[in-house]
C-alpha positions in Angstrom: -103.8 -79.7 -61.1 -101.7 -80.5 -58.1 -98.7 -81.1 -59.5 -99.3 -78.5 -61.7 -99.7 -75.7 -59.0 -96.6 -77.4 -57.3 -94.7 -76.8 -60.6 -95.7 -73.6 -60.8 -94.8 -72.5 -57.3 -91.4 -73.8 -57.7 -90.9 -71.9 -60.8 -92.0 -69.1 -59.1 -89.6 -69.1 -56.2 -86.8 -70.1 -58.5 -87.4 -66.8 -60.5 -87.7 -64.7 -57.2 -84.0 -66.1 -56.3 -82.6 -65.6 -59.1 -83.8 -61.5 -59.6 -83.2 -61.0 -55.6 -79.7 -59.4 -55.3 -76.5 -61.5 -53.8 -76.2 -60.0 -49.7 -73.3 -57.5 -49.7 -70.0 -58.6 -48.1 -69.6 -57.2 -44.8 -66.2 -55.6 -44.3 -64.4 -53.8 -41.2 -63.4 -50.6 -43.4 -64.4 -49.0 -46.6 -61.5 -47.0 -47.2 -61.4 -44.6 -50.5 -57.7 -43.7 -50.6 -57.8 -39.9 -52.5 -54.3 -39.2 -54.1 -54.1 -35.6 -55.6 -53.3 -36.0 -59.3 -53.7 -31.9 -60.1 -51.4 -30.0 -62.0 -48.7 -29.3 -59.1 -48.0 -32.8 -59.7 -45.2 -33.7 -61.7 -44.6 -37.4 -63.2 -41.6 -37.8 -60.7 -43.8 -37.0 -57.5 -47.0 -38.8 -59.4 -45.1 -42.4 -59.2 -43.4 -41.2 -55.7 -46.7 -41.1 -54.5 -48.2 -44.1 -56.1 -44.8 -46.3 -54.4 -45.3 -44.2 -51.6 -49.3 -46.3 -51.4 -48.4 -49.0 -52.6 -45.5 -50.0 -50.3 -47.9 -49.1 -47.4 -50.7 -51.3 -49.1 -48.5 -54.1 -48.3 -46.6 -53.3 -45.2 -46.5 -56.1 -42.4 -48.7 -53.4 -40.3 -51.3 -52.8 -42.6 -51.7 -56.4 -43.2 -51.8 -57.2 -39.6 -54.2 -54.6 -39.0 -56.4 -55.9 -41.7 -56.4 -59.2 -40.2 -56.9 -58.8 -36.8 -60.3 -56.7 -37.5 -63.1 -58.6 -36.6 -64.2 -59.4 -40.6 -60.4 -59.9 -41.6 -61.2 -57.6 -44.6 -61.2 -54.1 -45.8 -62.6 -52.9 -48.9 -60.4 -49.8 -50.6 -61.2 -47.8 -53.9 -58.7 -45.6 -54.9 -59.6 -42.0 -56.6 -57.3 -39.1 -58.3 -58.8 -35.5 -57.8 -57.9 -32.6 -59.4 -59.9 -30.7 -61.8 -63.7 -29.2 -60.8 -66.2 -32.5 -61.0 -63.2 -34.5 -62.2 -62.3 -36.9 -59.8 -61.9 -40.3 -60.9 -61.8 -43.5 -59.7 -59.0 -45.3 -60.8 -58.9 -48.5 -59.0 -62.0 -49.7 -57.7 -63.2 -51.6 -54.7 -61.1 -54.4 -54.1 -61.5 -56.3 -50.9 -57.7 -57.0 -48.8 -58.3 -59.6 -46.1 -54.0 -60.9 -47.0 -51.1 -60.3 -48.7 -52.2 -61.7 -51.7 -55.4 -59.5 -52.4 -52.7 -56.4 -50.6 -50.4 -57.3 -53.7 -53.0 -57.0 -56.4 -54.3 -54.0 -55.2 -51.0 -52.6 -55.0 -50.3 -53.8 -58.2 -53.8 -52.5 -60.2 -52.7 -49.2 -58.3 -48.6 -49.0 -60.2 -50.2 -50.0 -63.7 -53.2 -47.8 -63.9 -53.1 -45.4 -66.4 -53.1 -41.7 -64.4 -56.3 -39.5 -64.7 -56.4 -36.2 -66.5 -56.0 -33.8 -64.1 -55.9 -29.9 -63.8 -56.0 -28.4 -60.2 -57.1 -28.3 -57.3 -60.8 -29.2 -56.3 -60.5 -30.7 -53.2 -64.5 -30.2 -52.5 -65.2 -31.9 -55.7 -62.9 -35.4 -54.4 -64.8 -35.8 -51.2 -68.0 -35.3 -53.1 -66.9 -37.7 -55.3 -65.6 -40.2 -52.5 -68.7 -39.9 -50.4 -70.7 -40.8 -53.7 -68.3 -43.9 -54.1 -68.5 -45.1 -50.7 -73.0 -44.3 -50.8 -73.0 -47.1 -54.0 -70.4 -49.7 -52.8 -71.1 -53.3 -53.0 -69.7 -54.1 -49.8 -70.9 -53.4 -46.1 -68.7 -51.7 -43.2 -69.7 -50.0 -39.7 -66.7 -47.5 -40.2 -66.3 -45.3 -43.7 -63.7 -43.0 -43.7 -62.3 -40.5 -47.2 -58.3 -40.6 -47.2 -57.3 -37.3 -49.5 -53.9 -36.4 -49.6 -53.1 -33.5 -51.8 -50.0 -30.6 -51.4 -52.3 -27.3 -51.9 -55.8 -25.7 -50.4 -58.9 -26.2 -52.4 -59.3 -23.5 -55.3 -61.6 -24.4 -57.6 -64.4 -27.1 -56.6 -67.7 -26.8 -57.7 -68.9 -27.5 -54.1 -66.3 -26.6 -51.3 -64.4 -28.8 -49.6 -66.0 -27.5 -46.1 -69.8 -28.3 -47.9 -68.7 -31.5 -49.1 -67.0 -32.3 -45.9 -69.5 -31.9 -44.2 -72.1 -34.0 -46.5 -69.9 -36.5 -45.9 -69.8 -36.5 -42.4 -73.9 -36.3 -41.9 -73.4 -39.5 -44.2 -71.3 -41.6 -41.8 -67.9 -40.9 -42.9 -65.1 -39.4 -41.9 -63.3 -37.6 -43.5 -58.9 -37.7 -43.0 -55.9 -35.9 -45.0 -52.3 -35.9 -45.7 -50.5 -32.7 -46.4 -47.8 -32.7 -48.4 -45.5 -29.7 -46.8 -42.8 -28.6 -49.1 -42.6 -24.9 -47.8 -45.0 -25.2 -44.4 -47.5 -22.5 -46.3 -50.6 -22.9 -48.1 -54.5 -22.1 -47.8 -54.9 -18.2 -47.1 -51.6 -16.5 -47.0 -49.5 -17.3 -44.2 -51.2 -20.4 -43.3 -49.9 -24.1 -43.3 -51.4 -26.6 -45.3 -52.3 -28.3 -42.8 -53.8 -26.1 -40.5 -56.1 -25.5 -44.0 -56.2 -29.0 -43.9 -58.0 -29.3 -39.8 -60.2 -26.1 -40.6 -61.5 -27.0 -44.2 -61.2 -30.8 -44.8 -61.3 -33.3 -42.5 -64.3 -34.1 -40.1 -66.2 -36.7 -38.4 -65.0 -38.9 -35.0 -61.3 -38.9 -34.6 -60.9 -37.3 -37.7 -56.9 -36.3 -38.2 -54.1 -34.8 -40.5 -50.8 -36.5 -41.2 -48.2 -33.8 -42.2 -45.6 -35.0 -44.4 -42.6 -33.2 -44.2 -41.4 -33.0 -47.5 -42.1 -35.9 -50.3 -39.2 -38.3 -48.9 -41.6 -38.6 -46.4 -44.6 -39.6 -48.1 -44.6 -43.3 -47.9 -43.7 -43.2 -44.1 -46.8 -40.7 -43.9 -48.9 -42.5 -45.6 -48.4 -45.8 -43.7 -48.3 -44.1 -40.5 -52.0 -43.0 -41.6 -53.2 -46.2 -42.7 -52.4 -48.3 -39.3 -54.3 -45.4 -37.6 -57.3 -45.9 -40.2 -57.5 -49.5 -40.8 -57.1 -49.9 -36.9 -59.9 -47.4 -36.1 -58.2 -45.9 -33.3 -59.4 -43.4 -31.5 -58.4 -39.9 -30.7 -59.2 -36.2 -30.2 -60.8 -35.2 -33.2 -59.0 -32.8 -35.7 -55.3 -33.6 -34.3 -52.1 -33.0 -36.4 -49.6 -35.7 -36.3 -46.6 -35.2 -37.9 -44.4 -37.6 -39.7 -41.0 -37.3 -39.4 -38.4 -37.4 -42.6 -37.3 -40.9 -42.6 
């Protein structure tokens, strides 16, 4: 009976392992990167902005700032917004800790086929981020939304300031990138990203990158993620403008 009970027991705690779930990986950064695919984007400026993250993904500085946090890792989904409730996640989490994993990522990122798109719910993508970055299978003490986009929020379902500020009771902060092509956009005489401080971004040290025109995307964008993956501080809701390269 013994050796029976002992059996037993063993069998027991074998089956307990095996149903308990693996311990998330803990990260420094979960990081949803939030590219506007909507309908103001043609293929041309579609695949400039894809090189545009993808050189950054594996710049020297990213990669440095990756590994001098104190995990030596980052985890990074990548979403396309555009249409009401249509966000979609296009590349998902994939943990960079080198310039191997930066690579792959920037390489799932090139060959993925693009989302169908329509325009321009910018609520809807932060929902959809925050939702993202609730279920993730990794662990971080900083969460942060990284939408870029070249026009105001027109059609979500839930408003960008709503879902912004979901996001932000969550934990997360909440950045952008505007796209300026004519230095207008929100409510009529605005620019973008003046929309972009008042109706999108939130949370500590929150910012907007302006990039002047698309030539200056990549430089934008990389610009932004040294700031991010870093986590450095600032004033929140500060515009920092990138200049053409």
């Amino acid at each position: 009976m013994a050796r029976l009970l002992i059996a037993f027991m063993t069998l027991l705690a074998a089956l307990v392992g095996a149903a308990a779930p693996s311990r998330a990986e803990t990260v420094d950064l979960l990081l949803v990167l939030c590219m506007d695919a909507s309908g103001s984007i043609d293929a041309t400026e579609f695949q400039l902005q894809r090189r545009g993250y993808a050189e950054a993904l594996t710049d020297d500085a990213i990669i440095d700032a990756i590994s001098g946090g104190p995990q030596g890792a980052v985890a990074i989904a990548i979403v396309e917004w555009g249409s009401p409730q249509g966000a979609a996640t296009v590349v998902p989490w994939t943990v960079v800790r080198d310039r191997r994993s930066a690579e792959a990522l920037a390489a799932a990122l090139i060959e993925a086929p693009r989302s169908a798109q329509s325009y321009n719910a910018i609520g809807d993508a932060i929902d959809h981020s925050r939702r993202l970055i609730e279920t993730a299978p990794h662990q971080a003490r900083r969460r942060v939304i990284d939408l870029s986009g070249d026009g105001p929020d027109l059609r979500s379902v839930k408003h960008a300031p709503s879902a912004r500020d979901e996001a932000v009771a969550a934990g997360i902060t909440v950045n952008a990138l505007a796209i300026v092509e004519t230095g207008v956009g929100g409510r009529l005489g605005e620019p973008l990203d003046v929309h972009y401080e008042r109706e999108v971004i939130g949370g500590p040290g929150a910012f907007v990158v302006v990039a002047q025109g698309r030539p200056s995307f990549a430089r934008a964008i990389r610009s932004k993620l040294v700031r991010e993956v870093a986590g450095r501080g600032g004033p929140v809701r500060v515009a920092i403008r990138a200049a053409e390269p």
